[in-house]
PDB file with SEQRES, HELIX, SHEET and CRYST1 records, atoms N, CA, C and O in Angstrom:
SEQRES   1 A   52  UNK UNK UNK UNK UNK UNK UNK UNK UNK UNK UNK UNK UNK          
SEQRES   2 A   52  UNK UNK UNK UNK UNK UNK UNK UNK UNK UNK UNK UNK UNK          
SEQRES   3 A   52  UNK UNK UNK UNK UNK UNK UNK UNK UNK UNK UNK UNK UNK          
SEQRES   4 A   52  UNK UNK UNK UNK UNK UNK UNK UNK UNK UNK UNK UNK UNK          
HELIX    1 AA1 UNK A    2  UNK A    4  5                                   3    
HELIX    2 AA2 UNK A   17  UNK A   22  1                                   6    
CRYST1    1.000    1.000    1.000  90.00  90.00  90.00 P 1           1          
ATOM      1  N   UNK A   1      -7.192   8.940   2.513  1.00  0.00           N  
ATOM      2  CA  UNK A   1      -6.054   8.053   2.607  1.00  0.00           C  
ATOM      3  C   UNK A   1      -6.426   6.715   3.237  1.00  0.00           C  
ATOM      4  O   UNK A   1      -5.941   5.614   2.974  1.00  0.00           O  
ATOM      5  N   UNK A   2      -7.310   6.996   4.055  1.00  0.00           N  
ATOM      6  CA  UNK A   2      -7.970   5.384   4.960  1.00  0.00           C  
ATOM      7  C   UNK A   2      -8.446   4.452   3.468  1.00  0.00           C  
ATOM      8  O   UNK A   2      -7.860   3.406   3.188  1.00  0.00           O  
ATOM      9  N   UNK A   3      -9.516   4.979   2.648  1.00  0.00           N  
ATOM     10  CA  UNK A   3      -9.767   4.196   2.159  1.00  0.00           C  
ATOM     11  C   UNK A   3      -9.144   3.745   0.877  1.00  0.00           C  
ATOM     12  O   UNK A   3      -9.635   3.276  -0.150  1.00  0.00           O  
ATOM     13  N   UNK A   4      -7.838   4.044   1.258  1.00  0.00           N  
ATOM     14  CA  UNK A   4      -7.318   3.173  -0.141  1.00  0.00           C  
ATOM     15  C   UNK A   4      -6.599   1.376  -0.003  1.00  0.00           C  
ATOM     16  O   UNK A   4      -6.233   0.626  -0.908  1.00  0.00           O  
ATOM     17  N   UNK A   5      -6.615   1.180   1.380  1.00  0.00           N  
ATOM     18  CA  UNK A   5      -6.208  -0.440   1.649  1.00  0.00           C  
ATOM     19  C   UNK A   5      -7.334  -0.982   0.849  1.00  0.00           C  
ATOM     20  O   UNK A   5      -7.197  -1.594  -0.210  1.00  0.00           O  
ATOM     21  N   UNK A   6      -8.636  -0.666   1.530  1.00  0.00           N  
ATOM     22  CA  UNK A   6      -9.822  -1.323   1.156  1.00  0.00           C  
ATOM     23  C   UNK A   6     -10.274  -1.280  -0.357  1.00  0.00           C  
ATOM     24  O   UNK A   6     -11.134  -2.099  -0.681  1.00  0.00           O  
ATOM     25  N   UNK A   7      -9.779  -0.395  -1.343  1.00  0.00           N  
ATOM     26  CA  UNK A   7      -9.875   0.007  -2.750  1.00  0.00           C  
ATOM     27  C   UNK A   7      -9.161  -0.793  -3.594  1.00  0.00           C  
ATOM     28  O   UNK A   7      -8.004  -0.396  -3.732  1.00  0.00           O  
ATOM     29  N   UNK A   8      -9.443  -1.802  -4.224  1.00  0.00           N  
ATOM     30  CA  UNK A   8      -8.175  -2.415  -5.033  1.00  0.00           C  
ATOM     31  C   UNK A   8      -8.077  -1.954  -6.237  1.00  0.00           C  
ATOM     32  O   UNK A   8      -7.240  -2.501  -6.956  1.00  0.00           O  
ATOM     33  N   UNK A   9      -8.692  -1.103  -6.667  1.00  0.00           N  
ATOM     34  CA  UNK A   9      -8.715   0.392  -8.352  1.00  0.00           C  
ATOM     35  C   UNK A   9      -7.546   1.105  -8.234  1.00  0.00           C  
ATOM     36  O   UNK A   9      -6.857   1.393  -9.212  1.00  0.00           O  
ATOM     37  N   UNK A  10      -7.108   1.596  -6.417  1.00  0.00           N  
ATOM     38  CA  UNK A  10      -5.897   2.969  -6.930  1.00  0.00           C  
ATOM     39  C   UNK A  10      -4.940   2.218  -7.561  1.00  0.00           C  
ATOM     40  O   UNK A  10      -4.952   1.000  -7.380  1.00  0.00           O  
ATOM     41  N   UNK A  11      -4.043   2.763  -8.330  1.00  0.00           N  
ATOM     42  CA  UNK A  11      -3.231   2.611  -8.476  1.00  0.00           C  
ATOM     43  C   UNK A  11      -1.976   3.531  -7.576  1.00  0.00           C  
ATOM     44  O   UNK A  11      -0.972   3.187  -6.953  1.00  0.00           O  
ATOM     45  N   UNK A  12      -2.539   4.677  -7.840  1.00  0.00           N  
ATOM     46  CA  UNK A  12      -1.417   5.784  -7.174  1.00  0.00           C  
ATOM     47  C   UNK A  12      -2.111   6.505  -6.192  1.00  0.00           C  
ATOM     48  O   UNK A  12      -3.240   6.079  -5.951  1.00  0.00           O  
ATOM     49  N   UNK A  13      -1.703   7.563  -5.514  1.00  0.00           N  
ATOM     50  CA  UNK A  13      -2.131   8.319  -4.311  1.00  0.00           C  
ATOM     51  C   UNK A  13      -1.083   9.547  -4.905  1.00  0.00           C  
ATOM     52  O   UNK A  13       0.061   9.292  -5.281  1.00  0.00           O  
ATOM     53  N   UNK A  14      -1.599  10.730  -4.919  1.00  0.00           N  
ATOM     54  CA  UNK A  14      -0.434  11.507  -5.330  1.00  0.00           C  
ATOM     55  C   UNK A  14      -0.782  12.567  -4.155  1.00  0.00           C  
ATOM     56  O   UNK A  14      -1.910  12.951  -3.848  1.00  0.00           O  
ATOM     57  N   UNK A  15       0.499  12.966  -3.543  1.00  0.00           N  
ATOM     58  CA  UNK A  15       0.229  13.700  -2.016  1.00  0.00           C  
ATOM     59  C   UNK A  15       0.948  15.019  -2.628  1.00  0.00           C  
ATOM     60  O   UNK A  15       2.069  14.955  -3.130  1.00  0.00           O  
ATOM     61  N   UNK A  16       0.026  16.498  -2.519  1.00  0.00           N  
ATOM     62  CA  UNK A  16       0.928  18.064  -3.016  1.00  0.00           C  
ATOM     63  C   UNK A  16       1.243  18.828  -1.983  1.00  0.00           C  
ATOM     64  O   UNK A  16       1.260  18.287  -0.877  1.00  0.00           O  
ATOM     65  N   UNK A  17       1.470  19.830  -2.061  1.00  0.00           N  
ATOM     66  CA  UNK A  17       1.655  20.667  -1.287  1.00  0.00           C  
ATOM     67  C   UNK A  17       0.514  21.567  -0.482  1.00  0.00           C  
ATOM     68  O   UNK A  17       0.414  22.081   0.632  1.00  0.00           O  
ATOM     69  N   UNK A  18      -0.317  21.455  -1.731  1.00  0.00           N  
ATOM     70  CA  UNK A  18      -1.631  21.833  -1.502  1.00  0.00           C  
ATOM     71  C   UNK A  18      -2.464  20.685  -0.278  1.00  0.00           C  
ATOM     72  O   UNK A  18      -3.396  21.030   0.448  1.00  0.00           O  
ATOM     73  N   UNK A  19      -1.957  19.569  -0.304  1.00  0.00           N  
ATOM     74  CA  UNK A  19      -2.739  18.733   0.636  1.00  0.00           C  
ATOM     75  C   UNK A  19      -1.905  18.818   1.500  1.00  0.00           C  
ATOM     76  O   UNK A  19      -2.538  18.936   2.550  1.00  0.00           O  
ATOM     77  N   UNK A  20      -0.900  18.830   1.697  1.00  0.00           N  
ATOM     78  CA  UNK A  20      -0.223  18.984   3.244  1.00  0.00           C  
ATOM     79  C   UNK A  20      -0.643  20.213   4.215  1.00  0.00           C  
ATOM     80  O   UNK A  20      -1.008  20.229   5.390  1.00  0.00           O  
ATOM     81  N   UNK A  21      -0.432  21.305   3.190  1.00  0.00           N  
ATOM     82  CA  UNK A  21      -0.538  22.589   4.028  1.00  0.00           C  
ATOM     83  C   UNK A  21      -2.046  23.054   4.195  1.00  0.00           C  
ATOM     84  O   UNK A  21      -2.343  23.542   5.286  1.00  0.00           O  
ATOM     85  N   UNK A  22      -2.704  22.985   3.541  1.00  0.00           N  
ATOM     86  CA  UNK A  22      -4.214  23.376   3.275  1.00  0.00           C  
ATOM     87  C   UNK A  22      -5.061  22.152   3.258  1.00  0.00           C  
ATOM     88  O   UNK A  22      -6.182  22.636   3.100  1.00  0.00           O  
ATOM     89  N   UNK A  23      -5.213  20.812   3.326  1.00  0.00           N  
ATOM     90  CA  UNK A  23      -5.711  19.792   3.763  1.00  0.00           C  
ATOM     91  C   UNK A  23      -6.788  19.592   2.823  1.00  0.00           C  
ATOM     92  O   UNK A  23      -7.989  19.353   2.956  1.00  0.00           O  
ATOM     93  N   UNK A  24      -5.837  19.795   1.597  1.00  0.00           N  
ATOM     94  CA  UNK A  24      -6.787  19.179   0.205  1.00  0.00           C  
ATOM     95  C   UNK A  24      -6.500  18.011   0.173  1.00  0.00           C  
ATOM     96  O   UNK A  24      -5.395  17.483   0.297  1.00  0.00           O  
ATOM     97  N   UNK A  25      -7.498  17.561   0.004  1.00  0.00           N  
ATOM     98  CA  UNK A  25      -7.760  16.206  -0.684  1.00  0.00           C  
ATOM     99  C   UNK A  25      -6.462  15.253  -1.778  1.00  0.00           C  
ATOM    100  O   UNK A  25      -5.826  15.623  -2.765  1.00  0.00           O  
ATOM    101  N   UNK A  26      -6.486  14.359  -1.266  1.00  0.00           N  
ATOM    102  CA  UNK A  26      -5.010  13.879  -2.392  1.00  0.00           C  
ATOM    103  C   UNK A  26      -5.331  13.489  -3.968  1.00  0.00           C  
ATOM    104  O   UNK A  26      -6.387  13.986  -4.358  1.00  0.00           O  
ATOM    105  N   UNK A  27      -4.915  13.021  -4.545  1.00  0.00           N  
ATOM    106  CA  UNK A  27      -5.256  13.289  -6.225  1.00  0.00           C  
ATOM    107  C   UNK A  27      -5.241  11.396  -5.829  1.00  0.00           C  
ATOM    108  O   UNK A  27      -4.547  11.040  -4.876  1.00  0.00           O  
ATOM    109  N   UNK A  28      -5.840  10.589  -6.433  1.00  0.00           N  
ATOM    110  CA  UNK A  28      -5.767   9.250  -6.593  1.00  0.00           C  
ATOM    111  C   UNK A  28      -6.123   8.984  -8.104  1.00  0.00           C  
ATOM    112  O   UNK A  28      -7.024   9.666  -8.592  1.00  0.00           O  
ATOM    113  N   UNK A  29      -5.343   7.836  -9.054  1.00  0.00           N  
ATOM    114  CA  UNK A  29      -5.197   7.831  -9.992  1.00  0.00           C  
ATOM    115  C   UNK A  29      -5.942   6.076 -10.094  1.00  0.00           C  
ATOM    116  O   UNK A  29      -5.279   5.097  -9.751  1.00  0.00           O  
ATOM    117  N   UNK A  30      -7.140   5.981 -10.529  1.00  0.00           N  
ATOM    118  CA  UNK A  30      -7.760   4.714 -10.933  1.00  0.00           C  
ATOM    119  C   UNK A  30      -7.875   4.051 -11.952  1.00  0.00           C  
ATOM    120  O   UNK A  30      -8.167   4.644 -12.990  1.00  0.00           O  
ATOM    121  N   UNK A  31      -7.682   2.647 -11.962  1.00  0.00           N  
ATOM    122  CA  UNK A  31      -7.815   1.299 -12.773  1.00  0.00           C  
ATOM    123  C   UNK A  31      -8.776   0.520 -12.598  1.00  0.00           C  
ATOM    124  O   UNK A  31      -8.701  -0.438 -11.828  1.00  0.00           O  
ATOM    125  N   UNK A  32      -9.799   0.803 -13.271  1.00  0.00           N  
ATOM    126  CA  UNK A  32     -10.963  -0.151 -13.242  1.00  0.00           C  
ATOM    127  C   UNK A  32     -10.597  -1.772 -13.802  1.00  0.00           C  
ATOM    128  O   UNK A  32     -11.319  -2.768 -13.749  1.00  0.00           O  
ATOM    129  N   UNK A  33      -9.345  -1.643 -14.294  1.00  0.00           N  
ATOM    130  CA  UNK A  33      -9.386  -3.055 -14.827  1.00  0.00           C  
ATOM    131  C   UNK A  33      -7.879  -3.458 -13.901  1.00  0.00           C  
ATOM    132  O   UNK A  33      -6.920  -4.071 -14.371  1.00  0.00           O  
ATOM    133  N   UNK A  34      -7.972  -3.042 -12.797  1.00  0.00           N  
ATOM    134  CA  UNK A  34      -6.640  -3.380 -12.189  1.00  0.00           C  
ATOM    135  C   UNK A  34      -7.171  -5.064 -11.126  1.00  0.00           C  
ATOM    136  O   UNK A  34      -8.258  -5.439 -10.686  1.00  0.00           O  
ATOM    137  N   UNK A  35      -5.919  -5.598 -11.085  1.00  0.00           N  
ATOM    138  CA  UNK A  35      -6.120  -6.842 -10.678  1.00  0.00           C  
ATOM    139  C   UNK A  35      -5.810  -6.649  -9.067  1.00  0.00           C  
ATOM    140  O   UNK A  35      -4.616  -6.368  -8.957  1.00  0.00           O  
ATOM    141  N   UNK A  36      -6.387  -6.695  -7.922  1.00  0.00           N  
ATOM    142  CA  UNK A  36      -6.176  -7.188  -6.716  1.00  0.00           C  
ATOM    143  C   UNK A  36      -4.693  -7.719  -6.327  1.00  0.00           C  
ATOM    144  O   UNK A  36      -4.375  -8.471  -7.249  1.00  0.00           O  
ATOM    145  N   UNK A  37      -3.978  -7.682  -5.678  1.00  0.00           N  
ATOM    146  CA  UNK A  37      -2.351  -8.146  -5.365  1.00  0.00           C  
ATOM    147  C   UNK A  37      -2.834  -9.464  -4.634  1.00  0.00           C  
ATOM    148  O   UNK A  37      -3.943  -9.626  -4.124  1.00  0.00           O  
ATOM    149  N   UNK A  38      -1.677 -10.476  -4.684  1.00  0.00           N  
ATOM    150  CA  UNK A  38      -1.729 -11.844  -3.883  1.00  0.00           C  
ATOM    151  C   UNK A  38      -1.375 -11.120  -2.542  1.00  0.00           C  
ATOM    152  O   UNK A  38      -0.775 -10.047  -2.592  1.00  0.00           O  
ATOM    153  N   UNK A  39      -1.652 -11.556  -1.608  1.00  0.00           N  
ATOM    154  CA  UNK A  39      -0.579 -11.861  -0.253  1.00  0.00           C  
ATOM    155  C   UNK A  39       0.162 -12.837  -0.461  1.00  0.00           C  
ATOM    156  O   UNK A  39      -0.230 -13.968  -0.745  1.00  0.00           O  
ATOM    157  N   UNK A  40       1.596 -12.389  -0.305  1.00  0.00           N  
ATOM    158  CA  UNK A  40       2.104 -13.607  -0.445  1.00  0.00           C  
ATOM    159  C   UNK A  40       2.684 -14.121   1.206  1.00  0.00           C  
ATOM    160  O   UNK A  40       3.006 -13.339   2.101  1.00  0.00           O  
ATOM    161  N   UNK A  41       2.698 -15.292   1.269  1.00  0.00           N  
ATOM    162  CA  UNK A  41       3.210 -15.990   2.360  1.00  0.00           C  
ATOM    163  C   UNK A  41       4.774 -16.074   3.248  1.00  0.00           C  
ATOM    164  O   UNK A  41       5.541 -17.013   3.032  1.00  0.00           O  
ATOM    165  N   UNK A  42       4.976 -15.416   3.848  1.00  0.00           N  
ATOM    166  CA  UNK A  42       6.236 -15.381   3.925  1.00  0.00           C  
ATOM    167  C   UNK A  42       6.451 -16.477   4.971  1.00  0.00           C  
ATOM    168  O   UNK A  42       5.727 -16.697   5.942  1.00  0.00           O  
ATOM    169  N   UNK A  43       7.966 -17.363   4.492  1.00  0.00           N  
ATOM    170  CA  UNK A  43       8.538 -18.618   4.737  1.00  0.00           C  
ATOM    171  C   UNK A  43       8.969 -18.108   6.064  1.00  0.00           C  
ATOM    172  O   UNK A  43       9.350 -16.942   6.167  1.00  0.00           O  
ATOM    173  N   UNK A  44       8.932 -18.932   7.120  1.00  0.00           N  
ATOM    174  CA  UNK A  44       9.612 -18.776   8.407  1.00  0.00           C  
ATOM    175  C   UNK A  44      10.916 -19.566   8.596  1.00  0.00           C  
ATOM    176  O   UNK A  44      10.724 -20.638   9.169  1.00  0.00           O  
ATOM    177  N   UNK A  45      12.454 -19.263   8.194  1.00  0.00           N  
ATOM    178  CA  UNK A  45      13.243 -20.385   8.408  1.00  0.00           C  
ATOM    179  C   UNK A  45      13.550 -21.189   9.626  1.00  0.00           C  
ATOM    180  O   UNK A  45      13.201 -20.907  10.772  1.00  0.00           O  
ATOM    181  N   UNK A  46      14.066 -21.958   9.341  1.00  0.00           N  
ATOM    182  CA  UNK A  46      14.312 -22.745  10.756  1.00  0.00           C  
ATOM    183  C   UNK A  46      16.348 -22.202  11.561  1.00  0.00           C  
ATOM    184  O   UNK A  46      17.462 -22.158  11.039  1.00  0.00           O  
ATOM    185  N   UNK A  47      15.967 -21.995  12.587  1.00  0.00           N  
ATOM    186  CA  UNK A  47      17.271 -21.250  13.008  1.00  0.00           C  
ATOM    187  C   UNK A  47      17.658 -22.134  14.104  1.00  0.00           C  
ATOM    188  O   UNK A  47      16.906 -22.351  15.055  1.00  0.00           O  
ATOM    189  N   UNK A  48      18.883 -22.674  13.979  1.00  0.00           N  
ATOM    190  CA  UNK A  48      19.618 -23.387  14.568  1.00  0.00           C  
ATOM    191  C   UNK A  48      20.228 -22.448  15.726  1.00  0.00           C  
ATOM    192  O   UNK A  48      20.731 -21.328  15.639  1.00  0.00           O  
ATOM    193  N   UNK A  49      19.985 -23.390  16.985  1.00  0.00           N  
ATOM    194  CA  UNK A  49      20.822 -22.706  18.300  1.00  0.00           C  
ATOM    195  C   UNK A  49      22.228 -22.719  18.344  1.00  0.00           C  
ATOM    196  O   UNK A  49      22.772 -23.823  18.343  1.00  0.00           O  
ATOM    197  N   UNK A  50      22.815 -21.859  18.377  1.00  0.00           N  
ATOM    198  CA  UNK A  50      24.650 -22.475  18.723  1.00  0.00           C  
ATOM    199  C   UNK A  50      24.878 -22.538  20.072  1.00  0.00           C  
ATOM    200  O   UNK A  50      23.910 -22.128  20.713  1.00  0.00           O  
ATOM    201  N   UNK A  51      26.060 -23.003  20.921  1.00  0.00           N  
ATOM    202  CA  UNK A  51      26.214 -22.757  21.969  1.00  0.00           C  
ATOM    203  C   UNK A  51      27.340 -22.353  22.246  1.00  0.00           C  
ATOM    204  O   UNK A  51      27.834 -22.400  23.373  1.00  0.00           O  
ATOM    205  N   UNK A  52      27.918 -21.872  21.158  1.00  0.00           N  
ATOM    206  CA  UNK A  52      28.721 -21.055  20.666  1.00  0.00           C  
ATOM    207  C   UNK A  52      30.329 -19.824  21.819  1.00  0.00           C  
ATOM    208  O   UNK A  52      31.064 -19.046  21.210  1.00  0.00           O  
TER     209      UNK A  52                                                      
END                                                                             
């Protein structure tokens, strides 16, 4: 599970019953032709004080 941030191929992670209770391994489903995600930037608004 650690190394799937660092993996940009998974697509999926599939978690069973079998891996919860018995500590199998999770099923991961790969895309060799998968594209990396942007970060996108998130806007900070500007917030007005009241004195309300």
């Amino acid at each position: 599970m650690f190394d799937i941030p660092s993996n940009n191929n998974v697509e999926k992670c599939i978690i069973t019953k079998d891996t919860v209770l018995n500590n199998a391994k999770p099923e991961y489903v790969i895309n060799e032709s998968r594209q990396p995600l942007k970060k996108t930037h998130i806007k900070k608004q500007k917030r007005e004080d009241s004195a309300s």
